[in-house]
Structure formats: C-alpha cells, structure tokens
N, C-alpha and C positions, 0 to 999 in steps of 0.2 A: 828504723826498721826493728821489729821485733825479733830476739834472738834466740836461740832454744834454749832448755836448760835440763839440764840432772839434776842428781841428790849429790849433796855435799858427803855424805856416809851413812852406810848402810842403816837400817830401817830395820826392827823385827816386831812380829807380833803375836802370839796365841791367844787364844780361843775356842767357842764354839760354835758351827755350821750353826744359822738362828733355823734352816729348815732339816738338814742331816743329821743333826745335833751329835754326829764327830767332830773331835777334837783336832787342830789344825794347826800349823808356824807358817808364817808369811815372812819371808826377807827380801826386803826392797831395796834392790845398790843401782849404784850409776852404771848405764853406758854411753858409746858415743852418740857424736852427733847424726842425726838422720838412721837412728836406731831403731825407737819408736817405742812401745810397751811390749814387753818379750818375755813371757810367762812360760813357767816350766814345772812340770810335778815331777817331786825329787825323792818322793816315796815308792815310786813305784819306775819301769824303766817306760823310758817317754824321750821325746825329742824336745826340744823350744820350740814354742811357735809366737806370731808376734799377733796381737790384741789387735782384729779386724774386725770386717763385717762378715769376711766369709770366714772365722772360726766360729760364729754363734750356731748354737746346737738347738733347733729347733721341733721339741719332743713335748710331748704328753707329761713325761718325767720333771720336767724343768719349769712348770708353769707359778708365775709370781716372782720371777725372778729372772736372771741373765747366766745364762753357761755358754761357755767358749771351750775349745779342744778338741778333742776325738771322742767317740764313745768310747776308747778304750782309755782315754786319759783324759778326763774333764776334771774343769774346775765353776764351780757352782758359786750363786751370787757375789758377781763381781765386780757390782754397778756403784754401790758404796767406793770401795779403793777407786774404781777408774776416774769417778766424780772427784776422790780429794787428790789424786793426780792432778787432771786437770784444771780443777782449783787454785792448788801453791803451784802452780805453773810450770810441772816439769814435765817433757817431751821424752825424754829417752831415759828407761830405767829394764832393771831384768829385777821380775817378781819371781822367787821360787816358794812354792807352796808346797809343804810338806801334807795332804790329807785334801779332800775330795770339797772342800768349800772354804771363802775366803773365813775368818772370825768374824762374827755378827758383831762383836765389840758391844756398844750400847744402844745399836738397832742403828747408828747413825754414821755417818766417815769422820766425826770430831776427831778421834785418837788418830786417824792415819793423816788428816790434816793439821793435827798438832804439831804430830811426829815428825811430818817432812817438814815444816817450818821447821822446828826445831835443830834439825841435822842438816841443816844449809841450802839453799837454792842456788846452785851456779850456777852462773851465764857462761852457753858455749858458744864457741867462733862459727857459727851460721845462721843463715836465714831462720825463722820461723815457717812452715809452710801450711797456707791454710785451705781449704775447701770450701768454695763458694755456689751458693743458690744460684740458680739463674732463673729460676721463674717458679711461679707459684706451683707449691706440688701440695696435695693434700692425701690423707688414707680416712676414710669414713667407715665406719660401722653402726648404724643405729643411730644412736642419738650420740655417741662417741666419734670424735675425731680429732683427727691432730695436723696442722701444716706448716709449710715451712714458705716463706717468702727472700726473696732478697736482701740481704743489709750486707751492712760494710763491719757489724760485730754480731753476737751473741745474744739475743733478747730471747725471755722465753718466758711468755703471758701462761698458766695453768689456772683451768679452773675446775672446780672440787665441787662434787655434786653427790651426798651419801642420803637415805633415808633415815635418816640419825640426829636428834635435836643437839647434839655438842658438837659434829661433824657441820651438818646441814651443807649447803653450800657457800664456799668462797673462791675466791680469786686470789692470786698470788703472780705480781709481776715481776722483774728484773731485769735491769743488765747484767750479764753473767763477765766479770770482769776476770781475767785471772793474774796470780798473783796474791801471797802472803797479805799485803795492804789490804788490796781492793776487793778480793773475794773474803774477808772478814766485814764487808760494812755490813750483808743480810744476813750474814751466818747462815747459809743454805747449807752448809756441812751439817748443822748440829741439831738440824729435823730429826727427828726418830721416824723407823718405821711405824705402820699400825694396824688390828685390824678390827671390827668388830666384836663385840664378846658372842653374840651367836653365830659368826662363824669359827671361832677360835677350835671347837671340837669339831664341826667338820674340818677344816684342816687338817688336824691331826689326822682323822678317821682316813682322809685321804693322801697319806704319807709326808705333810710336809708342817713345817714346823715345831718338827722334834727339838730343836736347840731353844727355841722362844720361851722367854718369862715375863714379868711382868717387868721385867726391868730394863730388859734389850726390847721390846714392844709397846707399845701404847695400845692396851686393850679399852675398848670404847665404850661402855653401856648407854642407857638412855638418860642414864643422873651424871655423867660424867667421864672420868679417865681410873681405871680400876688400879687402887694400888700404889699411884704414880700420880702425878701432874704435869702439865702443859710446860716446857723448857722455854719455847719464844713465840710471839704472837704468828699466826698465819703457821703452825708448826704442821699440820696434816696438808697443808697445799704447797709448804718449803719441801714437803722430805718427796713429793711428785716429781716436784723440781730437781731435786738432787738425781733421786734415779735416772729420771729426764738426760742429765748432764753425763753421768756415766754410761751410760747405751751411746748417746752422740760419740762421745770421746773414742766408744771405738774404731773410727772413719778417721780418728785426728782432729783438730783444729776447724770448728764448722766453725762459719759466718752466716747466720740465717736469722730470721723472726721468727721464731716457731710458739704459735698457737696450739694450743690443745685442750680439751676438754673430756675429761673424763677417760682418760687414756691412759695404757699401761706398756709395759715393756714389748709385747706384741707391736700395739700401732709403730712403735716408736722404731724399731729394727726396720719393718716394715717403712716407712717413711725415708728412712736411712737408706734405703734400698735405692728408691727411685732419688735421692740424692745423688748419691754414686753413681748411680749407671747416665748421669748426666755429665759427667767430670770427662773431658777429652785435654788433659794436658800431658805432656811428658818432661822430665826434667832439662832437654834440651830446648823443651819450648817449643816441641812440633809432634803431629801425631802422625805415624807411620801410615801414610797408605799404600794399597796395593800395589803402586810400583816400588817403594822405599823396603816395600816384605820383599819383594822378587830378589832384590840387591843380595839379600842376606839368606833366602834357603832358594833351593831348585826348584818348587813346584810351581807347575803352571796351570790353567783351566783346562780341566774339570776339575782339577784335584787339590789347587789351590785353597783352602777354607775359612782362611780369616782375612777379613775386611780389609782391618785395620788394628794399630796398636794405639791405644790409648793412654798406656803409662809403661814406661823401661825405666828399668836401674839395671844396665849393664850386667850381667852374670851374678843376678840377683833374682829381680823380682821383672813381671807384666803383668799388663791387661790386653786382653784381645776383645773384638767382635765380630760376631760372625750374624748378619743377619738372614733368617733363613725363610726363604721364600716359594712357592708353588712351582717353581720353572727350575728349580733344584733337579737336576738327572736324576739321583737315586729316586724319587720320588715314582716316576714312572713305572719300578717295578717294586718296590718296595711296601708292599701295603696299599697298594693304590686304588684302592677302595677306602682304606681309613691313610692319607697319609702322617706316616710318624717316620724322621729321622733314625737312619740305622745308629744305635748306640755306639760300634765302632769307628762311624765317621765322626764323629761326637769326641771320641777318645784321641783321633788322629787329628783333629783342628787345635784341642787341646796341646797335643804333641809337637804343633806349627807355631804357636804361643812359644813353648817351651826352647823349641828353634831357635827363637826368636832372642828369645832373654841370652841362649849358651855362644849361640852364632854370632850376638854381636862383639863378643870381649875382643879385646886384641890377638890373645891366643888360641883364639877358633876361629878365627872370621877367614873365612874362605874353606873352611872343613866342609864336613858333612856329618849327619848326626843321623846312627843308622838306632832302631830301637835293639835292645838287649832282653826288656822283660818289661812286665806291665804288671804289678800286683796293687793288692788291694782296691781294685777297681769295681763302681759300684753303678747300679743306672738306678734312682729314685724316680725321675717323672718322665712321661713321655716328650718328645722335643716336634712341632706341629709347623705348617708352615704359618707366615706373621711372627713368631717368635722372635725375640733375639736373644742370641747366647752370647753370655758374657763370661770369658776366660781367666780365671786368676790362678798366676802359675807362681811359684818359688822353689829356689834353686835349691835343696836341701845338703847337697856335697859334689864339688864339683875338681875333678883331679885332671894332669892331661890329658888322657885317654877316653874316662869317660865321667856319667855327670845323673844324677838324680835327683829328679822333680817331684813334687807335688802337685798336684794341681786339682782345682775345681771348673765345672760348670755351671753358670746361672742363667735362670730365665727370671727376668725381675731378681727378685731376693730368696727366690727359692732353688736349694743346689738341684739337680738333675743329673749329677754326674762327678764323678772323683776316682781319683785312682796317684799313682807311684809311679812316674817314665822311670826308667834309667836308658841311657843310650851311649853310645862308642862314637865315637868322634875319630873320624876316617879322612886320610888327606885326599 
C-alpha cells in the first residue's frame, strides 16, 4: 500500500510572477499526515487554506494560468509547484508565499522538483488516499476537449495542435508515475512554458506576462525558438502535460486516463469538477444519508436540506448534497413564474453541512448549533430546480462554546454561493 509522504526540510524559493512580473519567496516545509497542500500569503494578513478545487478563482483576471485563494488573498500560477509536488511524491506540505504569484523559475517546475528531491522525501505512517474515475466524463468545447476514463493509475495522452511550422501538431503520452525514480524517466518537470512570438505583445497589451523573457518562455517564431532552444524532445506537448498534472493534483491523488486535446486550464478544472461531484466516500467508509443527518442535528421536513454527506473529517471538513427539485415548497411562492432558490435557504443547507462537520465530534455531539453571525456571504449564480448543490464546508476555529465555518456552494464547478457561519453551541 502506498504511504503518504512530506519534505524531509524546508524548501525556499525566489523569483519572478512570469505574468505579475512581482517579485516573490515560496517556503515549502512538512506537515502531517492527511494534511494535504496548505498555502498561506504571509505578506499580507490572510488565513491558510488547503489547495482544492473549491479554492480556484475563476476570473477574467487569471486567464492562462491557475489561482487559488480569496480575492482578497490569492496566489497566482500555481500549476508548476503543484505538478513537482505531485511528481517527487509528497502529500502534506504548508507553502507560505511571500507576494501575489508562485516564481516562474525557468517557465518549468525543474528547480522545485529538484529541490524537494534534494531535501528528502519521507514516508509517513498512513494510507495514501486516492480518487477514482468511475465512468467516462468528458468537457468539449469546439474542436477542444479533454476526458477522463477509468484506470487503476495516472495516464495522461495530450495532444498539441498550434498553426505554427515548429509547434505544428504532436502527441505526448504517459504514465504519470510518482516519485523521485519514476517521475524522472520523461522529465515532464523540465518542459518550459510557451507562447507564440505574435502573441507575446498582445499578452502583455492584455496585462499578463509581465515577468516573462526569453529565458523563462519559449517564444515560438515560424523559423524556430527565439533566443533559446528546444530542452527535450515532445517539450511543448510535455509542459501541457505538466500543467495538466498540477490542476489534477488539486483534487489529491487522481487515478484516471485522461485524454485531451487541445485544452487548457479551463477544461481541465472544469473536468475536475464533474470528477468530484462523483466521489461519495467518507473516511468511515459510508455516506451519511438522510436518517444518519437526523441522528446528528434537529431538523426535520420541510426544513431539513441536505441529502446526504459524502465526505466528514470529524470537526474538520464535509461535503454535502442537496438535490433541488420542482416539488421544493419554497418554490410555490418564490418566484414562481421564474423558479430560483431563495439564496437564504442556500445559506442555511450550507449551515446543516456545517452542523454536520461541528455536531459530530465527541464534544458536541448531542448540542445544538444556534448561528451567531454570517459575514462575508455572497450569492454568484442563481440555484434553479434539476440543479444539484454541492456543499464544501471547513471548520476555520473551533472552541467549546462556539465554532466558525467557511463554506461554499457548488452547481457542477461553478461557486453560487459562499460565506463565514460562526455559531454557539447550546446544550
């Protein structure tokens, strides 16, 4: 059985953002097991949060690359480190970033897949725990698309399609093995980014790739590679690949075949999406349904909102769903000409999630959890019936008295809903 692993000792980096083109320190140390990737901006005042799917920031602002955080603390492409994470095989580490993007380094994750080989990989005392396909999921767009099938590891076929005589099209296959050994036989770490030389200035015109030169990029002409040369063969369909691996990784440990064609960080989250919202395991090995919720908070129907739990970590973390259907009560007066979910019932199923997580520990269980305050709360899309809402809560501070959540709402992969519970725990 596969065991988790940390870094042997801490890890630092500087740099510059290849698209903010500020300057940056990345320090990478160990934590325990069943920890995960736990990213923190320490420039500015901010919380931890841990490298998922529901931290990606999905903006106009971020495009060509991967951001996780809040809008008021992000951290900007971060698809490079998560790839040589997941590469030298370590599970649980805490990234603190000093400055608003990871270092571009050399356009590639070589130096951070160096680095953690070099500062030791240790084996920690637990399972591996992995994420598995269960049936063919696909995201299309155009003559782009990308899918993901079943398997028992990591394959990930990319094919590369540019109107460019150096680029042109290729294919690029793998096992994605990881581990120091085994993810060194294709060197998919030490792809460079790249991008066309006629697009290089729109880029910029369009605020990104201010850090980018000729030497952290492979700019592309029609006679060749501007400046630079080619590092290993298949180098613009490896570095797809690489991004490819970093976006996955922030779900954790996927086991899939994933095809792709001409696809970018978009499909790829996207695709990620309808992964997850397939996943019904809990660490006990059972998923809470609606009489296993009843056990643990008071509410009954009509007011009851979530399904079921599909992942607990005790006085941690869940997932809820709630599926929302036509025969819904509020529905009848609520807009009932356009029906849309009241946003506060939205907040409050969320809040039943959160229940969920603080009610089971040993020292609440049989409480009550009355709310105290709700800030930061936001409604993005409207919630329709057919939808399903998908709940991910985390326990942000949790004392005897009382307890404060974070939490999201999702329909597919897109949030609809977020906010801050805190609540008072009443005997």
């Amino acid at each position: 059985m596969d065991k988790q692993n940390t870094l042997g000792s801490k890890v630092s980096f500087e740099g510059v953002g290849l698209h903010s083109g500020t300057s940056a320190k990345v320090e990478v140390s160990s934590l325990p097991v069943n920890s995960g990737i736990v990213f923190e901006r320490k420039d500015i005042a901010s919380a931890p949060f841990k490298a998922s799917l529901g931290a990606v920031l999905k903006s106009e602002k971020f495009l060509r690359r991967t951001c996780i955080g809040t809008e008021a603390a992000y951290i900007q492409t971060v698809e490079h480190l998560m790839a040589a994470l997941y590469l030298s095989g370590i599970d649980n580490a805490k990234v603190d970033v000093w400055g608003e993007e990871i270092p571009g380094m050399d356009g590639s994750a070589k130096k951070f897949f160096d680095d953690f080989v070099a500062a030791g990989i240790v084996e920690q005392d637990a399972p591996r725990k992995y994420i598995y396909v269960k049936e063919p999921l696909f995201i299309e767009t155009g003559t782009r698309f990308i899918m993901a099938l079943p398997s028992d590891s990591l394959r990930i076929s990319y094919t590369l399609q540019y109107d460019n005589p150096i680029i042109g099209t290729s294919c690029f296959t793998a096992a994605v093995n990881r581990g120091a050994s085994n993810a060194s036989l294709d060197k998919i770490y030490e792809a460079r980014t790249f991008c066309l030389e006629e697009e290089a200035k729109r880029l910029l015109e369009s605020g990104m790739g201010k850090g980018s030169n000729y030497d952290n990029t492979l700019v592309v002409s029609n006679s060749g590679v501007v400046k630079n040369k080619l590092r290993c063969d298949n180098e613009f369909a490896k570095h797809k690949v690489l991004d490819l691996i970093g976006d996955l990784y922030l779900a954790g440990s996927v086991k899939a075949s994933i095809i792709a064609v001409k696809s970018g960080h978009t499909a790829t989250i996207q695709l990620l999406g309808k992964i997850m919202s397939t996943q019904e395991t809990v660490p006990e090995g059972k998923v809470l349904q609606v009489e296993d919720i009843m056990k643990i908070l008071p509410h009954r129907h009509p007011f009851l909102l979530v399904d079921r739990i599909t992942h607990l970590e005790k006085g941690k973390k869940a997932t809820g769903i709630k599926g929302v259907t036509m025969n819904e009560h509020f529905f009848q007066g609520h807009f009932p000409g356009r029906p849309v979910m009241p946003g506060v019932l939205i907040v409050e199923a969320m809040a039943q999630v959160a229940g969920v997580v603080m009610l089971s520990c040993d020292e609440h269980r049989g409480k009550l959890a009355f709310f105290m305050a709700i800030n930061n709360a936001k409604f993005r899309k409207p919630v329709v019936p057919g939808d399903q809402l998908r709940f991910e809560v985390e326990v942000i501070k949790a004392r005897s008295k009382t307890g404060i959540v974070a939490g999201k709402a999702f329909v597919a992969d897109d949030v609809v809903a977020e906010g801050e519970l805190m609540f008072a725990f009443v005997e």
